[in-house]
C-alpha positions, 0 to 999 in steps of 0.5 A: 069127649073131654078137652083132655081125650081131644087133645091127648097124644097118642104114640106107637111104640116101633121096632126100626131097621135098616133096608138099603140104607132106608129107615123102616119101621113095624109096630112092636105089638106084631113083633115076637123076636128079633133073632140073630140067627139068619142060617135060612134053608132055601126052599126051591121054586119058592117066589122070589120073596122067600127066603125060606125057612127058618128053624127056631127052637124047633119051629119052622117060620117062613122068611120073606126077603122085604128087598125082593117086595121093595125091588131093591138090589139083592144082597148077602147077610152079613154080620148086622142082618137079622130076622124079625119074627112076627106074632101067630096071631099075625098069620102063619110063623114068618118073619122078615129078613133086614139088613139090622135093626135099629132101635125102639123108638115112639113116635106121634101117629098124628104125625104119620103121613099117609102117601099110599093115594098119591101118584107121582112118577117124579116123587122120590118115594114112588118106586117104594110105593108102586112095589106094594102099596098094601104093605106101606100104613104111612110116612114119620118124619124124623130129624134127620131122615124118614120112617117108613111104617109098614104093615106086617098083616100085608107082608104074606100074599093072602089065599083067594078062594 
């Protein structure tokens, strides 16, 4: 390996939003769209974390509700909410219900922090961590706050055979 390749940076592109007032992030290469539209049709005895469907141009996507897996307090759409959708090749059409979406932004992923092993009832970030670990890559931080990176291929349950 050259002095060059050792010393390269290499940046992930992510698309943030907003969920409870906390800043969140997924890699843009998994994201197909974010839509506007959020008129969800409930689906009755779905878990807790679905939404329901969604019809976009005449397909259905799934819609899980990211503040239900993150055990945050369940809130209206309003007129910033929007529906991220992911790529088929992640799993089944889905996407994830936020709050809004923030920005584009590049970040460092030397700089990402993994802090899905440590265990602390005290850390202000364990409560996010103990509702679904698998969903969390890791910890950026920004200037003025953090971004949590997640996991989009750990958002829907996986079948057991």
């Amino acid at each position: 390996m050259s002095a060059d390749a050792a010393t390269a940076i290499e940046t992930t592109q992510v698309v943030a939003f907003r969920l409870d007032g906390r800043l969140f992030g997924v890699d843009i290469r998994d994201v197909k769209e974010v839509n506007e539209e959020v008129a969800i049709t409930r689906i009755h005895h779905a878990p807790r974390n679905v939404s329901g469907y969604l019809n976009i141009r005449g397909q259905i996507h799934l819609v899980v509700d990211l503040r239900v897996e993150f055990c945050f307090e369940s809130a209206p759409s309003g007129p910033s909410s929007r529906v991220i959708i992911f790529k088929s090749s992640i799993d089944e059409p889905f996407g994830v219900l936020v709050d809004s979406v923030e920005d584009i932004l590049e970040i460092d992923s030397s700089r990402l922090v993994d802090r899905r092993s440590k265990e602390g009832a005290n850390d202000p970030g364990s409560e996010l961590r103990q509702a679904r670990k698998e969903l969390c890559l890791g910890v950026y931080p920004l200037p003025k706050e953090l971004l949590m990176l997640l996991n989009v291929r750990g958002i829907l349950p996986k079948e057991e055979n």
